[in-house]
N, C-alpha and C positions, 0 to 999 in steps of 0.2 A: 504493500500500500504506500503512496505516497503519503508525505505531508506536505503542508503548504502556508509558510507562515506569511501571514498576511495584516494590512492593517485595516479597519472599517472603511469603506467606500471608496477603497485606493485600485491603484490599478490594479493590483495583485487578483483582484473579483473576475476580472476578464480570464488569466489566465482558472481560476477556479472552472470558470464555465468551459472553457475549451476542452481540459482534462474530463469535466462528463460529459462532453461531446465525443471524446476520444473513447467513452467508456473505462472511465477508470476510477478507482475507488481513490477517495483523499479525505485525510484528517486534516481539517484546516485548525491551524494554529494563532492566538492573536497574538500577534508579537511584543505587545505591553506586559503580558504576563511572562515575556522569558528573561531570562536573569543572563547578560551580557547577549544580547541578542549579536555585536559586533561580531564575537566569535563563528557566529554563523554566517555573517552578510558584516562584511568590512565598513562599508558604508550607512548599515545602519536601513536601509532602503529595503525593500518588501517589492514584489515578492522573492520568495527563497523557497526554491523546491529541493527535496531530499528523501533518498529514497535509497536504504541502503546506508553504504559511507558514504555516497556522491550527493554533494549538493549543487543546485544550479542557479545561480543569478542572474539577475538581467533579463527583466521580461520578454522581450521580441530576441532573446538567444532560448530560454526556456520553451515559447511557443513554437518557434521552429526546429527544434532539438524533438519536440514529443509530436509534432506534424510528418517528421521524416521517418516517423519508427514502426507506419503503419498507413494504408488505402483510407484516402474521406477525401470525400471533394471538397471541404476544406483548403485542402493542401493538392492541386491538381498534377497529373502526373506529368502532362506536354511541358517540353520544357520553357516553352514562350511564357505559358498559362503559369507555372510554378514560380518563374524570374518576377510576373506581377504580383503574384501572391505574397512575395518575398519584400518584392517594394512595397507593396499596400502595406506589408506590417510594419516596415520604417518607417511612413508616411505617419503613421499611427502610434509607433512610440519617439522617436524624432523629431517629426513635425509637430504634429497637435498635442502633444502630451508637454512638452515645452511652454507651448503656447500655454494652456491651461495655467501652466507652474506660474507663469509672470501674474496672472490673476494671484495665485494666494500669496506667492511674495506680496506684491505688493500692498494687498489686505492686509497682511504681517508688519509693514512699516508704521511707525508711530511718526507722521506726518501730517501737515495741516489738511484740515479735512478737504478744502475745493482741492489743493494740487492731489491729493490722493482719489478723488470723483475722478480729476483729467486722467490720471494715469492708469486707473481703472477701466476707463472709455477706451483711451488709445487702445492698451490691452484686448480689450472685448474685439474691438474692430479685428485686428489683427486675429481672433480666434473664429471670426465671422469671416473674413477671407478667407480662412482656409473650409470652414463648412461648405464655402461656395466651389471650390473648388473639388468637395465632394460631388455637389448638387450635380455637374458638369460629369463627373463621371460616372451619375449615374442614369445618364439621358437614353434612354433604349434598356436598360436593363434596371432590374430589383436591386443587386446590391454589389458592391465593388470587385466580386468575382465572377460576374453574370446573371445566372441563375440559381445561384447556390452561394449562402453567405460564406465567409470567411473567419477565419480568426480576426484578422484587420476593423473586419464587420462589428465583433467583439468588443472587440477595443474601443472602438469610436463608441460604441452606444454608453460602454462604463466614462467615457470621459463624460458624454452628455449629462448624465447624470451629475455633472458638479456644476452645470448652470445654473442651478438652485440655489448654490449657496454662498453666491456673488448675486448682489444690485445692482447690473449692467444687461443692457440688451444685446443678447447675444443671437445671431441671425442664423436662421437654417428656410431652406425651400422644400417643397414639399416631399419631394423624392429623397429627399434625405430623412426628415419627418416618419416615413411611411417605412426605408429601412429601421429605425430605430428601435418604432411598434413594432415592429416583426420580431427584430431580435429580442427586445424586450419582453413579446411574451413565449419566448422559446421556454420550454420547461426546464432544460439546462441552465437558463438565462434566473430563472424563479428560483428555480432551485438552488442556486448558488446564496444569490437576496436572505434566501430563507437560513441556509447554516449561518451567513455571516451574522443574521439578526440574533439568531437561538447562541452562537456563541460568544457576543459581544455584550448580551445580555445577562448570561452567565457569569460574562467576568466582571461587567459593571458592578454584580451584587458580591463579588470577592472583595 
């Protein structure tokens, strides 16, 4: 079995989902309750998979590491189809996961409140350009791997989930909107929501 130390509503959720997509059993872990977490993940960062003595860091190396280990359209096997698959996932931890990061830095700065609004907005924009350039690739098809979502797919909808928790308009078109629901109600997708809730709840009452 694996485990999967993770923090609440962080990336690490995405890969949760992929691994029961992939069919595979995981004991998620929170990683406020381990005692030197460093020792496992140098940086301190989530997620951290391990399995055995091997552990893996680095989300978009994790997700492509357990995509190459087994058939899912997912991870396609043409090699054109596999080289996009591969970019879609850097687009996705690289680009927009980045993007996102300048939102909560900057919410983190103790700065006066209007330059903190501007630099907040600049941010958003910057995170709405790239939504748009989702929106663009998904004109003729459902979701960034055609017809059949991807890990990438994954990914983007756990970032969306944190425009909630930023006070800035952040832009999406419809065909991005409509992958989102989709992935959102994957039961993979629920199922994952659902351990992170049952055991972050548990450790709140620790």
């Amino acid at each position: 079995m694996y485990q999967l130390y993770y923090s609440p509503n962080a990336c690490s959720l995405a890969t949760q989902v992929v691994l029961h997509e992939l069919g595979h059993e995981v004991e998620i872990i929170d990683k406020r309750g381990v005692t030197h977490f460093n020792e496992i993940s140098a940086t301190g960062a989530v997620p951290a998979l391990k399995t055995n003595d091997t552990v893996l860091l680095e989300g978009a190396a994790i997700m492509i590491n357990m995509l190459e280990k087994q058939t899912t359209p997912m991870f396609p096997q043409g090699v054109a189809e596999r080289t996009q698959a591969i970019e879609d996932i850097m687009f996705a931890n690289a680009t927009m996961h980045p993007a996102y990061s300048k939102l909560f830095f900057i919410s983190s700065l103790d700065i006066d409140d209007t330059a903190k609004i501007i630099a907040l907005n600049a941010a958003a924009d910057g995170v709405s350009s790239l939504w748009s350039i989702v929106e663009q690739r998904l004109h003729g098809q459902d979701f960034l791997g055609g017809d059949h979502y991807s890990a990438a797919d994954i990914m983007l909808t756990v970032y969306s989930r944190w425009n909630q928790l930023h006070s800035v308009d952040i832009l999406m078109g419809e065909r991005t909107r409509n992958l989102l629901g989709a992935i959102s109600n994957l039961t993979s997708f629920q199922r994952a929501i659902a351990n992170e809730t049952k055991h972050s709840a548990a450790y709140e009452v620790l």
